[in-house]
C-alpha positions in Angstrom: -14.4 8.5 -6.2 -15.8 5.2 -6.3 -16.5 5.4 -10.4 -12.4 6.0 -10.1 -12.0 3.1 -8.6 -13.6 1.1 -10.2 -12.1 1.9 -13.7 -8.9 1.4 -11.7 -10.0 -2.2 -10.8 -11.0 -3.0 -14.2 -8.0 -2.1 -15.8 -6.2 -4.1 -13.1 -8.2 -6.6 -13.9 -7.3 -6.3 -18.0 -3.4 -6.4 -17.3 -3.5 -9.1 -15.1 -5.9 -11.2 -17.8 -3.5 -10.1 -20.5 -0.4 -11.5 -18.3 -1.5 -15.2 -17.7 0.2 -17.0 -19.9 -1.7 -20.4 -21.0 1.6 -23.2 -23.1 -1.4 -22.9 -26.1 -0.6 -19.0 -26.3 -1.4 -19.1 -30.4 -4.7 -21.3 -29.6 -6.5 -18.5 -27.5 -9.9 -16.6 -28.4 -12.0 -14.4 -26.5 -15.5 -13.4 -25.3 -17.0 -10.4 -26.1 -21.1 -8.9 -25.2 -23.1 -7.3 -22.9 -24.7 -7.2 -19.8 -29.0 -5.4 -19.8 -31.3 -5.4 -17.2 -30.2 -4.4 -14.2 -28.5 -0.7 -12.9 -24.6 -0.7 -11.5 -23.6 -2.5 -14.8 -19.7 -2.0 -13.6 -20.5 -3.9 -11.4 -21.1 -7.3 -12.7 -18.3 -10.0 -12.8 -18.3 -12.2 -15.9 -15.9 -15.4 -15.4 -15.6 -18.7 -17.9 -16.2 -21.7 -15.3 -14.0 -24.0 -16.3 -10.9 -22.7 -18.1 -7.7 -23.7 -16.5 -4.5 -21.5 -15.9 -2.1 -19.9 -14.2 -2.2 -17.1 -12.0 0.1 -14.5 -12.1 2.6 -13.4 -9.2 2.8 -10.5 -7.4 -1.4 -9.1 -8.0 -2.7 -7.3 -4.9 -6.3 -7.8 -4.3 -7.6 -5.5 -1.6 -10.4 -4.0 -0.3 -10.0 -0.3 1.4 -12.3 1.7 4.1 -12.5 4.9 2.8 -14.6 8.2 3.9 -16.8 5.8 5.2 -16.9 3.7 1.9 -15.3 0.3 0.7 -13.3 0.3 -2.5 -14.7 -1.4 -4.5 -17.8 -2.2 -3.8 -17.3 -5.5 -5.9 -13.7 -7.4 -6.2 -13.6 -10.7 -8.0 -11.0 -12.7 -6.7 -9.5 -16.1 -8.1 -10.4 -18.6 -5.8 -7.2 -19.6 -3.5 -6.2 -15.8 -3.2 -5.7 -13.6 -0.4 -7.3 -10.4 0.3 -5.9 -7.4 2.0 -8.7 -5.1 4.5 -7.6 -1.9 4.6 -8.7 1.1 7.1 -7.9 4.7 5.5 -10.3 6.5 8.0 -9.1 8.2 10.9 -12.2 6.5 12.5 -12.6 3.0 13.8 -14.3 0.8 11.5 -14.9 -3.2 11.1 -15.2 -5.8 8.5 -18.4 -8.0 9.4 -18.5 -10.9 6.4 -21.4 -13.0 5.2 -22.1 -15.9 3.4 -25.6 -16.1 3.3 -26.6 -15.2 7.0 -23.5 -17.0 8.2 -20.4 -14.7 9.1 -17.0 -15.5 8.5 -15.2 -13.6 10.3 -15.4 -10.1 12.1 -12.6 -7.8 12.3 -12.2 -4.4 14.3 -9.9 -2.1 12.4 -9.6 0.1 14.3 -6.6 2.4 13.1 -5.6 4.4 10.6 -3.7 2.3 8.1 -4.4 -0.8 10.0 -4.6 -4.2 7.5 -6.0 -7.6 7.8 -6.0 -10.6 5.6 -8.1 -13.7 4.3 -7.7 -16.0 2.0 -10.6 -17.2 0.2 -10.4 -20.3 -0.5 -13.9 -21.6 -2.1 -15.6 -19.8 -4.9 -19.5 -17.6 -3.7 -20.4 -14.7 -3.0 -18.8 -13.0 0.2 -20.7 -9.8 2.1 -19.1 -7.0 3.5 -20.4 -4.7 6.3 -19.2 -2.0 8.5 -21.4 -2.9 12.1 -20.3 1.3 13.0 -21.5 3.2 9.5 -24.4 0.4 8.2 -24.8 2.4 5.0 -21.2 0.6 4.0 -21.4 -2.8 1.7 -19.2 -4.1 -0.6 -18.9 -8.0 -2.5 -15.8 -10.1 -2.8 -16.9 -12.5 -5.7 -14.8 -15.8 -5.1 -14.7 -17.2 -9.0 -13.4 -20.7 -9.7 -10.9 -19.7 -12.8 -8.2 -16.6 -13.4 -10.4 -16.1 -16.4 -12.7 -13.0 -15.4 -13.4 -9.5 -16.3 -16.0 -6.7 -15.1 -18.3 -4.7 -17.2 -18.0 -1.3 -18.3 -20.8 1.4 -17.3 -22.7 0.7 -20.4 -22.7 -3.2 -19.8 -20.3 -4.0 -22.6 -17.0 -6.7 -21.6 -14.3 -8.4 -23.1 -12.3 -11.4 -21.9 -9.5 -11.9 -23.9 -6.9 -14.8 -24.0 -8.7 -17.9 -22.9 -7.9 -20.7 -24.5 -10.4 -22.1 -27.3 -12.8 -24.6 -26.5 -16.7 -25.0 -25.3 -17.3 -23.0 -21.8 -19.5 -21.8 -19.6 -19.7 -18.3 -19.1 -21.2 -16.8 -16.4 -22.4 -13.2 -15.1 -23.0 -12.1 -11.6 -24.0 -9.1 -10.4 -24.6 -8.1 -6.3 -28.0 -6.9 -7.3 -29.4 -10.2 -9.5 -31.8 -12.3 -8.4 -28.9 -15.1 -9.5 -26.8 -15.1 -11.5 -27.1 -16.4 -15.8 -24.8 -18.8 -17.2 -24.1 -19.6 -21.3 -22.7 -22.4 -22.9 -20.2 -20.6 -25.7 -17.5 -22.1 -27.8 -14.7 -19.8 -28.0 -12.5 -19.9 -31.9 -9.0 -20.3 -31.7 -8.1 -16.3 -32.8 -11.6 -15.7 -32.7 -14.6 -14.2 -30.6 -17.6 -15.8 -28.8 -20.7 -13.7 -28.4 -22.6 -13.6 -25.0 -25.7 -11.5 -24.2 -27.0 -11.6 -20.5 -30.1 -10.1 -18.9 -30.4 -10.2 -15.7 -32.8 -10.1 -13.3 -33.0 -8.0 -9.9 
């Protein structure tokens, strides 16, 4: 279920990429590489820091409570964005967040079907726990740009349509020690390599 999901999220993630337009459309490249060293690669968010753009109406970004699980267990989310909770479960759950050992909020949810939303407005790394069924987690990764994929199960990613120009390109992963950050300069109808190994 959750491997579902998260090929669902990726190719979300693909369409939405592929639908930002940038005025420079004809002066776009993209990234291209892979992600070693750690297990869960589809779970690692790859993002260019500072490319500018704009976000594309009408995307859903939630996070659902289901059979005891959250889907997905990791969401990257443009920074300014609002997030949907969602209980499936015929069972009360809640949504306990963290940054760092601070909590941002704590929700009850405690119906079937009930919703509850955030907007998250700075970019980190947000927690998620159920305080009922402490086996759940999940990650919303708050990333400063619309410019972000995930990896695939073999660690392998592509970013496509950002516009040329020298970046920073970044990985993160729930699991890493920190995250690993390359300088790349991206062609105008070309590809930028980047290889990251992290750490756990």
């Amino acid at each position: 279920m959750r491997e579902i999901r998260q090929t669902a999220i990726l190719a979300a993630v693909a369409l939405a990429c592929a639908s930002w337009a940038w005025a420079g459309a004809d002066m776009v490249g993209k990234v291209e590489g892979t992600i070693k060293g750690i297990s869960g690669l589809d779970n690692a968010v790859i993002y260019v820091e500072e490319a500018l753009g704009e976000a594309p109406a009408g995307v859903r970004y939630a996070i659902d409570q289901k059979d005891k699980v959250f889907l997905p267990f990791v969401l990257p989310v443009p920074a300014g964005e609002e997030v949907v909770f969602v209980n499936s479960d015929p069972i009360l759950h809640n949504v306990h967040s963290y940054t760092g050992k601070d909590t941002i909020f704590n929700w009850g949810m405690p119906l079937q079907g009930f919703e509850m939303k955030k907007r998250f407005e700075d970019p980190g790394e947000v927690l998620l726990l159920c305080d009922l069924h402490p086996e759940m987690e999940a990650w919303v990764k708050v990333v400063p740009t619309l410019y972000y994929t995930m990896a695939g199960a073999d660690g392998t990613f592509v970013l496509e349509g950002v516009p040329a120009g020298e970046y920073t390109v970044t990985a993160w992963h729930p699991r890493a020690k920190k995250p690993q950050s390359l300088t790349v300069s991206i062609p105008v109808n070309g590809t930028a390599r980047a290889e990251f190994k992290l750490k756990k």
